[in-house]
Biopython code that builds the backbone (N, CA, C, O; Angstrom):
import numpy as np
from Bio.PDB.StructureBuilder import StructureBuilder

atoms = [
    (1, "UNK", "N", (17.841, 31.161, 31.343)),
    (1, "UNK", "CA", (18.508, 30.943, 32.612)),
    (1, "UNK", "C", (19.943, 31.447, 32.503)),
    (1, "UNK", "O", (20.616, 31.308, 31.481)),
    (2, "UNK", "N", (20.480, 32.195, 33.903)),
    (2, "UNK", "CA", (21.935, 32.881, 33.082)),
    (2, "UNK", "C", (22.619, 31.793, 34.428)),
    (2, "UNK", "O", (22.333, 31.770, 35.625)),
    (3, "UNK", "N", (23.768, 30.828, 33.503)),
    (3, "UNK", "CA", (24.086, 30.033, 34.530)),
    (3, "UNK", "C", (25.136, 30.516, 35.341)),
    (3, "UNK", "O", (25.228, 29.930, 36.420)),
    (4, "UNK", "N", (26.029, 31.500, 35.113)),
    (4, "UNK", "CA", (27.253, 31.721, 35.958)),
    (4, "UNK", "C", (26.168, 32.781, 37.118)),
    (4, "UNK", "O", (25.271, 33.596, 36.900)),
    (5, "UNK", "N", (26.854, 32.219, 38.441)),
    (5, "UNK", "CA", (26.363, 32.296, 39.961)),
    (5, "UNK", "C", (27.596, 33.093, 40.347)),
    (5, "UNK", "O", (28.746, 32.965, 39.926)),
    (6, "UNK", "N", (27.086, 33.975, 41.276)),
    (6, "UNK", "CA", (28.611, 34.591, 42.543)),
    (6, "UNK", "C", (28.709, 33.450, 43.671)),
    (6, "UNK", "O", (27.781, 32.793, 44.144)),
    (7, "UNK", "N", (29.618, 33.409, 43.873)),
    (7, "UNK", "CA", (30.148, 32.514, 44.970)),
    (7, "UNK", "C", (29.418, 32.485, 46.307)),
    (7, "UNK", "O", (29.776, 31.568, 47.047)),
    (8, "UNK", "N", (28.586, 33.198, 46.715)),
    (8, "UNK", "CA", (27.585, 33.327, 47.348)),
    (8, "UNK", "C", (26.616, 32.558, 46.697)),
    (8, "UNK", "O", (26.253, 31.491, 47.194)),
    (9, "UNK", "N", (26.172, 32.955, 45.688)),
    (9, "UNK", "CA", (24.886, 32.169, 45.342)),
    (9, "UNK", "C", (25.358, 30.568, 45.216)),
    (9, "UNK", "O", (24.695, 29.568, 45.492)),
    (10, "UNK", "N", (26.686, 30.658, 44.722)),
    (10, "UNK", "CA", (26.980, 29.134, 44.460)),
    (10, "UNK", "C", (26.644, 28.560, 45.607)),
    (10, "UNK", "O", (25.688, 27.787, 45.674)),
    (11, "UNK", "N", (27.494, 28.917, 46.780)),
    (11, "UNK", "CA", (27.002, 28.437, 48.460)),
    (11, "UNK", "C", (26.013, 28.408, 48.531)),
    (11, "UNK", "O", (25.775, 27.271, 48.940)),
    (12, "UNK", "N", (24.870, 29.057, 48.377)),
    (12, "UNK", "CA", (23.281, 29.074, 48.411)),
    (12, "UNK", "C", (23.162, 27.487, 47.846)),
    (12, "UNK", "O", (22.821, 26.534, 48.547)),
    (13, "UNK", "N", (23.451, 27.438, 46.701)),
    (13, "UNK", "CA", (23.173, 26.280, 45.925)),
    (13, "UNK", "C", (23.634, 24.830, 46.746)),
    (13, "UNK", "O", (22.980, 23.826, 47.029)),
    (14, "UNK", "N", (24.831, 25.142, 46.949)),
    (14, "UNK", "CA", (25.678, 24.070, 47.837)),
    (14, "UNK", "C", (24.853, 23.636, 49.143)),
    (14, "UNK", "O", (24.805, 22.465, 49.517)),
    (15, "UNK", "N", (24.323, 24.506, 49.681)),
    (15, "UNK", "CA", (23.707, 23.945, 51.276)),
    (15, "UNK", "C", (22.370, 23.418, 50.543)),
    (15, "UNK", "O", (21.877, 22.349, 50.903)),
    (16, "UNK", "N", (21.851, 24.102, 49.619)),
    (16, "UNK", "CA", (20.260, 23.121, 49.593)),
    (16, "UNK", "C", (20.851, 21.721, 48.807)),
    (16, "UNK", "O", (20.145, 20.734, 49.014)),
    (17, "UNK", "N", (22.254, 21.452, 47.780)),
    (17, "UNK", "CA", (22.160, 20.499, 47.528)),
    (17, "UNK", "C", (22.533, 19.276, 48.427)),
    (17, "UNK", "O", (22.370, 18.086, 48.159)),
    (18, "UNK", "N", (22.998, 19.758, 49.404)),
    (18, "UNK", "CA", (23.525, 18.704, 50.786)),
    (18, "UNK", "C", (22.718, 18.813, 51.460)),
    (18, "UNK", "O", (23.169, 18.746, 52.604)),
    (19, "UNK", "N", (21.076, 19.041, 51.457)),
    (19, "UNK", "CA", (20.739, 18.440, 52.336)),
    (19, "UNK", "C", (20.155, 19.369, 53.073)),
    (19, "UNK", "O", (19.339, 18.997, 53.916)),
    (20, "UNK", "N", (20.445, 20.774, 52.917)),
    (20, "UNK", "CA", (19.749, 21.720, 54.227)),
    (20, "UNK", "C", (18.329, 22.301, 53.872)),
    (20, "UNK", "O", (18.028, 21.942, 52.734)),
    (21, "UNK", "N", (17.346, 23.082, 54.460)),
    (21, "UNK", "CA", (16.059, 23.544, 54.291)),
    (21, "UNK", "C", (15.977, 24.784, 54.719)),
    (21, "UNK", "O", (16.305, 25.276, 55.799)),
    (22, "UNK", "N", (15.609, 25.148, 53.974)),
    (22, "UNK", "CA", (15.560, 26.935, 54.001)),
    (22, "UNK", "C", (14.082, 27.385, 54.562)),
    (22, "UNK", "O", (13.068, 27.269, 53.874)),
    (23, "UNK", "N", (14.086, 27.855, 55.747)),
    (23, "UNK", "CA", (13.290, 28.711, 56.507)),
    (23, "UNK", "C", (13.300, 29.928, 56.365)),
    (23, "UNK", "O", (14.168, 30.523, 55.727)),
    (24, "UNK", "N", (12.219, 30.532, 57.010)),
    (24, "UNK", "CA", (12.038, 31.564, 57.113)),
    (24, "UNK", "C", (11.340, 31.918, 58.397)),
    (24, "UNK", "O", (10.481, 31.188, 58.891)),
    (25, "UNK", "N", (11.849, 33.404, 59.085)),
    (25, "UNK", "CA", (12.043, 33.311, 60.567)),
    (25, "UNK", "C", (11.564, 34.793, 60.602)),
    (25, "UNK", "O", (12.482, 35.584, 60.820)),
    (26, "UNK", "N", (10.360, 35.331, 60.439)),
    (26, "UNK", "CA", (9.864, 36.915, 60.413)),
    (26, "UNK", "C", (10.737, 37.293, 59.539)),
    (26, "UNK", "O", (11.128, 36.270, 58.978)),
    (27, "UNK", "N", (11.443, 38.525, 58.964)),
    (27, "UNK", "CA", (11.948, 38.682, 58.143)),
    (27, "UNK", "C", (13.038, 37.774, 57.086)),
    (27, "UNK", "O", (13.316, 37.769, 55.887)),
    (28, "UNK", "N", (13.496, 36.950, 58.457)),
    (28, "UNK", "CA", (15.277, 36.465, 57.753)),
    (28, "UNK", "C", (14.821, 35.336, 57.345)),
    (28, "UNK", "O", (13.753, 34.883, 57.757)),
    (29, "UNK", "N", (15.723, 34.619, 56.309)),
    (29, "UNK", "CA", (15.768, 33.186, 55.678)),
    (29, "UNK", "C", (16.944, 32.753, 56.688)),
    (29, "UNK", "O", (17.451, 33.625, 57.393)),
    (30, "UNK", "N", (17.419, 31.315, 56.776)),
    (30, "UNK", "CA", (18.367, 30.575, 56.893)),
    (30, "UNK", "C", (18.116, 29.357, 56.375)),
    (30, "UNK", "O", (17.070, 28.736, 56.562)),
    (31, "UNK", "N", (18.853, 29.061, 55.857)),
    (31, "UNK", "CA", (19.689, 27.418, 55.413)),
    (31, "UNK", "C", (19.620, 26.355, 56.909)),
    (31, "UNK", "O", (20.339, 26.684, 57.853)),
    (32, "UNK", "N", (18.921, 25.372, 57.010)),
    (32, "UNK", "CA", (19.076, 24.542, 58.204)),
    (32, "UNK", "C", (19.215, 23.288, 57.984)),
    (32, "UNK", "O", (18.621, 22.681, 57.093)),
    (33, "UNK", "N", (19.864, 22.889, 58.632)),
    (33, "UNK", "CA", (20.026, 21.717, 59.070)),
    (33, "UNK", "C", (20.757, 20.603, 60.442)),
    (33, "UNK", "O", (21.985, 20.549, 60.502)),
    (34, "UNK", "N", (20.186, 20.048, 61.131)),
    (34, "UNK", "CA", (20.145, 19.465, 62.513)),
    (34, "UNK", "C", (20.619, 20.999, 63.323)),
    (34, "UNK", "O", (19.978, 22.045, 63.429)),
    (35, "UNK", "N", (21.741, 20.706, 63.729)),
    (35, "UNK", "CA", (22.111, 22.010, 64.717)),
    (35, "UNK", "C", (22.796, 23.056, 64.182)),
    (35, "UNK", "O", (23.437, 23.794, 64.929)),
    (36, "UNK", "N", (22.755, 23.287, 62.693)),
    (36, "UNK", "CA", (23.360, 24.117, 61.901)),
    (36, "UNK", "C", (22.559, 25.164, 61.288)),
    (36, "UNK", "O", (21.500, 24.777, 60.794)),
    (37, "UNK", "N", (22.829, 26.409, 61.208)),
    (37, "UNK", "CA", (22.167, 27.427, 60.949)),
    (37, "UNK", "C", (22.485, 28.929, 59.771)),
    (37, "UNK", "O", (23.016, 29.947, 60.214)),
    (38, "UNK", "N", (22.298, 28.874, 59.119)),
    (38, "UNK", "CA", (23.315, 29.639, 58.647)),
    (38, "UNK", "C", (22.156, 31.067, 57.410)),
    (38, "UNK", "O", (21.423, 30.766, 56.468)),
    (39, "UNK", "N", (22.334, 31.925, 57.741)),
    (39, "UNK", "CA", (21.728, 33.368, 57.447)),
    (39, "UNK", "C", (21.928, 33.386, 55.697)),
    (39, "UNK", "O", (22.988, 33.480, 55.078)),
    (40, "UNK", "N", (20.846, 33.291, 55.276)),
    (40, "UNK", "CA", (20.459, 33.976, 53.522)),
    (40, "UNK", "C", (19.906, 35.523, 53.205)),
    (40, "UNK", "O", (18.799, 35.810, 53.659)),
    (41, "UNK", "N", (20.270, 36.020, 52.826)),
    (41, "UNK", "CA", (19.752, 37.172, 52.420)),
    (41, "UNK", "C", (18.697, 37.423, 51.181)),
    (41, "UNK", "O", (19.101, 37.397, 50.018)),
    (42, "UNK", "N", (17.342, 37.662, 51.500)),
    (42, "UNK", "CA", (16.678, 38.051, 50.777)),
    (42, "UNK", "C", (16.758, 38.258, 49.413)),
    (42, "UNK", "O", (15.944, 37.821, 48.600)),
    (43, "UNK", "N", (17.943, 39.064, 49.102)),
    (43, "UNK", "CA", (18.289, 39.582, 48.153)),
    (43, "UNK", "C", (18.815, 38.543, 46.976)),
    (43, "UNK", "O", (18.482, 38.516, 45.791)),
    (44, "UNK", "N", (19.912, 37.547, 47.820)),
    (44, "UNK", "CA", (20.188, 36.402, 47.284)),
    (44, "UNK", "C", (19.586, 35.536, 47.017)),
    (44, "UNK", "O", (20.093, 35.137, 45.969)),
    (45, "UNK", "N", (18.560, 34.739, 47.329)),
    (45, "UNK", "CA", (17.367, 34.339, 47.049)),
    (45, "UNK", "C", (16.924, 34.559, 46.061)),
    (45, "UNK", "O", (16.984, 33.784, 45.106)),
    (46, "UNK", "N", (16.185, 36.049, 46.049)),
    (46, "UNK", "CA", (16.055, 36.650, 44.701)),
    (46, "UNK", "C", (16.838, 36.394, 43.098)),
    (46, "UNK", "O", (16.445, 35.879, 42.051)),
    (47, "UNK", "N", (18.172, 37.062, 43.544)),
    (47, "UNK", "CA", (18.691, 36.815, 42.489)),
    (47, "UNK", "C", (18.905, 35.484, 41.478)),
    (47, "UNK", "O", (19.053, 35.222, 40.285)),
    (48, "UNK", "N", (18.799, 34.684, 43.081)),
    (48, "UNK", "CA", (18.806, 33.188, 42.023)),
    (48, "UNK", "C", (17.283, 32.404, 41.618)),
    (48, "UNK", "O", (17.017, 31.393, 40.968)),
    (49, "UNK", "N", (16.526, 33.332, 42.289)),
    (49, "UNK", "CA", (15.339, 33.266, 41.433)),
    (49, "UNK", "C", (15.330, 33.686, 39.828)),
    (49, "UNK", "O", (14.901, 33.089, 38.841)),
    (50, "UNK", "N", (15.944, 34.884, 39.977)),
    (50, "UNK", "CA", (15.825, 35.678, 39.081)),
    (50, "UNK", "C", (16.968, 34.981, 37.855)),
    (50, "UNK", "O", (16.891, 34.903, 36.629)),
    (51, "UNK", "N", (17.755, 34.653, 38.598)),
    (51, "UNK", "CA", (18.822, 33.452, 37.623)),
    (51, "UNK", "C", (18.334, 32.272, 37.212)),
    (51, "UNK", "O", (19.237, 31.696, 36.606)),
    (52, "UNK", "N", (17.179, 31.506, 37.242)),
    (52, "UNK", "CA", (16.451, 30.239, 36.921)),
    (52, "UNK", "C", (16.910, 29.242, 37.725)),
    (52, "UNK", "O", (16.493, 28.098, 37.547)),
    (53, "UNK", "N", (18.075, 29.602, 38.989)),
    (53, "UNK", "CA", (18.430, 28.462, 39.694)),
    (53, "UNK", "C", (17.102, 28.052, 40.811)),
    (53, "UNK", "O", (16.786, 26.863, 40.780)),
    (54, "UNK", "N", (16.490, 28.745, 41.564)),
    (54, "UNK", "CA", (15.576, 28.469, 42.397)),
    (54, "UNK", "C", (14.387, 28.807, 41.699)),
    (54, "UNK", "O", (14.238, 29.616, 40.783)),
    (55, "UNK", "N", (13.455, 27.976, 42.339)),
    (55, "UNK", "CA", (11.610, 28.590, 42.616)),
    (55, "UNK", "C", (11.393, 28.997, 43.685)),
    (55, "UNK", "O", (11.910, 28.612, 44.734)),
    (56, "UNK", "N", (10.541, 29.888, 43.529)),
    (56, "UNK", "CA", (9.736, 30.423, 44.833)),
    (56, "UNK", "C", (8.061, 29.417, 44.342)),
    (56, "UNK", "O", (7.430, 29.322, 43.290)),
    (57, "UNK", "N", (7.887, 28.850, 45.694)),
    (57, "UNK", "CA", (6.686, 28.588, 45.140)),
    (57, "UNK", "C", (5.255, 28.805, 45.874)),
    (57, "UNK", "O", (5.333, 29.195, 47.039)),
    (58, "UNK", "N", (4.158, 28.633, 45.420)),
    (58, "UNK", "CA", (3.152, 29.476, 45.913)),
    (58, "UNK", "C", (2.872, 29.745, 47.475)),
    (58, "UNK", "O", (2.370, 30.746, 47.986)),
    (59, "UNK", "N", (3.524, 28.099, 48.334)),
    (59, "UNK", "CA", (3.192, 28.195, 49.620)),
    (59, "UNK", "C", (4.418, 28.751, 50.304)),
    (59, "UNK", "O", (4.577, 28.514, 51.501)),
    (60, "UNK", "N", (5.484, 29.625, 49.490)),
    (60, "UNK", "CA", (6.789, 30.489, 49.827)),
    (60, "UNK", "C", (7.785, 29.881, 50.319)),
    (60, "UNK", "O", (8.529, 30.458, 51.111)),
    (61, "UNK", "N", (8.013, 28.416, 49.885)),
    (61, "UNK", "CA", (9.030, 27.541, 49.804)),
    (61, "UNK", "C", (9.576, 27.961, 48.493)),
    (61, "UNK", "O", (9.013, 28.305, 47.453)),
    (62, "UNK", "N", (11.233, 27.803, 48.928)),
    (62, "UNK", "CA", (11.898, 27.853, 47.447)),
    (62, "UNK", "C", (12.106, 26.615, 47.113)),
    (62, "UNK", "O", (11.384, 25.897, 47.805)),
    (63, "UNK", "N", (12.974, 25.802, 46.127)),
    (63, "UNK", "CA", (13.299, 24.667, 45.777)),
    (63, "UNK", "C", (14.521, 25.094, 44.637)),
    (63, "UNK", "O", (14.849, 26.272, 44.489)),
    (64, "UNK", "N", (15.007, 24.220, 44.026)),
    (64, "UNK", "CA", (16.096, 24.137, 42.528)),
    (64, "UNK", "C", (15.336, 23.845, 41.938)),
    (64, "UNK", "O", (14.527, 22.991, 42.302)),
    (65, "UNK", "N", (15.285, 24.517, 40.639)),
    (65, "UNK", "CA", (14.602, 23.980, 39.635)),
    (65, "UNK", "C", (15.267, 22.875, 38.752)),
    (65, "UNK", "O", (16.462, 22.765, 38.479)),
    (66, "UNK", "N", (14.079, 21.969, 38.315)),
    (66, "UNK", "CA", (14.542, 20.999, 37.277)),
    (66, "UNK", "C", (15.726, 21.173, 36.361)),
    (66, "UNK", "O", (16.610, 20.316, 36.379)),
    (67, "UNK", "N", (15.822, 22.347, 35.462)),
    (67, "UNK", "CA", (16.470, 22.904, 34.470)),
    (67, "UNK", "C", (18.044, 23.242, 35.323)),
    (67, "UNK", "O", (19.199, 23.193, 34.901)),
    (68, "UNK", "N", (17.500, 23.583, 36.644)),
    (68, "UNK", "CA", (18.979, 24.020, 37.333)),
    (68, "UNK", "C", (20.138, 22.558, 37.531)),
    (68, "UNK", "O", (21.322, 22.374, 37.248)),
    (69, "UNK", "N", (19.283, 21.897, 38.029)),
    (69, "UNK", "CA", (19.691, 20.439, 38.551)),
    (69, "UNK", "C", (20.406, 19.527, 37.435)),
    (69, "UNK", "O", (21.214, 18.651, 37.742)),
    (70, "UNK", "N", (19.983, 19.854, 35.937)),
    (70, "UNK", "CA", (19.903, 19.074, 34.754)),
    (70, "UNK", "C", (21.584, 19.855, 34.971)),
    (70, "UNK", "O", (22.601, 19.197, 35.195)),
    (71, "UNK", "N", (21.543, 21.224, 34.852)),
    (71, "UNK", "CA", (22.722, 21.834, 34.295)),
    (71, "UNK", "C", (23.788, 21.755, 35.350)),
    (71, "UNK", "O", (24.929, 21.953, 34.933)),
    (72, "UNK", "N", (23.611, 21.433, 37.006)),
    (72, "UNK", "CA", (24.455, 20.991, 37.335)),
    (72, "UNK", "C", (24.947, 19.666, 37.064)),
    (72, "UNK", "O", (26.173, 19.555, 37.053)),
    (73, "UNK", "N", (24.245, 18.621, 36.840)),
    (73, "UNK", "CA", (24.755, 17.174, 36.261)),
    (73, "UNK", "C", (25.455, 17.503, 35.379)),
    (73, "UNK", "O", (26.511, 16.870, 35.343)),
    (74, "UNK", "N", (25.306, 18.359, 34.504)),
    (74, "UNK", "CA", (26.107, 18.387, 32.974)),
    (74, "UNK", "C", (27.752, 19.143, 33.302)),
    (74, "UNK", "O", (28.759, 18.966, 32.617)),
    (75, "UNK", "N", (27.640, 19.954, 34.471)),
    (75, "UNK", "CA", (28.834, 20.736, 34.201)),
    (75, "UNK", "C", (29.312, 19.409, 35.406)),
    (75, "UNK", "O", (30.529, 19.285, 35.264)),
    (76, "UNK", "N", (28.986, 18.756, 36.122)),
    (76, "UNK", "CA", (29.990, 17.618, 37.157)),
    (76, "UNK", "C", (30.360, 16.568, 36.365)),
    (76, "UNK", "O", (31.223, 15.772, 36.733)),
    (77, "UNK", "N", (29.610, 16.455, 34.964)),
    (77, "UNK", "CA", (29.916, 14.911, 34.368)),
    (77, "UNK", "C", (29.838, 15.695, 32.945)),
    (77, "UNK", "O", (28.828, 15.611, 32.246)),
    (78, "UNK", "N", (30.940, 16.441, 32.574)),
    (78, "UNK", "CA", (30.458, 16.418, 31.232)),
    (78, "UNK", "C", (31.026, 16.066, 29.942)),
    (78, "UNK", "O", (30.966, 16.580, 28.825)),
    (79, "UNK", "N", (31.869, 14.550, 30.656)),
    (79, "UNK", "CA", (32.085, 13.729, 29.382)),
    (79, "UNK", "C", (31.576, 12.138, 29.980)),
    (79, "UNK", "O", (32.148, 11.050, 30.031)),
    (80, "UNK", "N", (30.181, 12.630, 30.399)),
    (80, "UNK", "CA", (29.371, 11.151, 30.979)),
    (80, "UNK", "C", (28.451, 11.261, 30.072)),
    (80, "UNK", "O", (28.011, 12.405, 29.959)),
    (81, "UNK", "N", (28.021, 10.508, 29.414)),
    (81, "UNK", "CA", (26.110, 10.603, 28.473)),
    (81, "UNK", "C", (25.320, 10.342, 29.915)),
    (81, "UNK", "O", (24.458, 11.118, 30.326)),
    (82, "UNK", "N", (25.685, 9.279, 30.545)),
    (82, "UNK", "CA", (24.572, 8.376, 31.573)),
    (82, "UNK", "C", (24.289, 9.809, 32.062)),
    (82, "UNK", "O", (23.302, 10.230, 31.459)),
    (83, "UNK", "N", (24.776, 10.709, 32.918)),
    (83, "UNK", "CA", (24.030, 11.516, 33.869)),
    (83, "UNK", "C", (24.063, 13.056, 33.018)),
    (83, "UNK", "O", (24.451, 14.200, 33.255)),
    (84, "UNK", "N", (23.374, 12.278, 31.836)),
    (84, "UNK", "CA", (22.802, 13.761, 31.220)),
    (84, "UNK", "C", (21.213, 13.574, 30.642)),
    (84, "UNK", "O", (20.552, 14.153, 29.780)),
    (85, "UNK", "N", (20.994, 12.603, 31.456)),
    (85, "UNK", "CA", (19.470, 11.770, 31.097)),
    (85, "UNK", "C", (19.041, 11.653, 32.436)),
    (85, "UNK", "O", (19.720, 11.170, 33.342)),
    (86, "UNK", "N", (17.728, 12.173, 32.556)),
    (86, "UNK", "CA", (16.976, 11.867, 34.005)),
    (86, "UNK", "C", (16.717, 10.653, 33.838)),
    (86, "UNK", "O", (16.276, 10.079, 32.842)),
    (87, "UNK", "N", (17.141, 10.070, 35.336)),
    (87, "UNK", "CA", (16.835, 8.145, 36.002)),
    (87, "UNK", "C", (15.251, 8.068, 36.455)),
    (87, "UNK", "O", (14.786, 7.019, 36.899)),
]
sb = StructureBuilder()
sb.init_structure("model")
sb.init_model(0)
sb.init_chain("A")
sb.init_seg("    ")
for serial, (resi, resn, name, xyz) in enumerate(atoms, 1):
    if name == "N":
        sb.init_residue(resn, " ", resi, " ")
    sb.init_atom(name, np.array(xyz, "f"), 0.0, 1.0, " ", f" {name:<3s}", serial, name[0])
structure = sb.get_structure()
């Protein structure tokens, strides 16, 4: 997994961790949530596939992966033990 992200992808990361759901709309993705909308690029997606931060998964939902999620706990707390152990 290569963890350093472009600031784009970081944002990618940021809207699915608050909460938003990523659609897909004939070609385009967006990030959603209630009346908020906001355009992903294919490409970006990709890459953070391709970075171990997301899955694509079979029914073409993405998600964060486990391994991604672990390594954000570690870099927000990383002179905590407690949140370097799944609850």
């Amino acid at each position: 997994m290569k963890l350093k992200l472009t600031p784009t992808q970081n944002l990618c990361v940021g809207f699915l961790e608050s909460g938003y759901k990523l659609i897909q709309s004939d070609e385009q993705f967006f990030f959603v949530k209630g009346d908020r909308k906001q355009k992903v690029l294919p490409k970006t997606l990709e890459a953070l596939v391709n970075r171990g931060a997301l899955s694509h998964k079979q029914d073409g939902s993405y998600c964060l992966t486990d391994e991604f999620i672990e390594h954000r706990k570690r870099m927000k707390y990383p002179n905590d033990p407690d949140h370097h152990t799944k609850h």
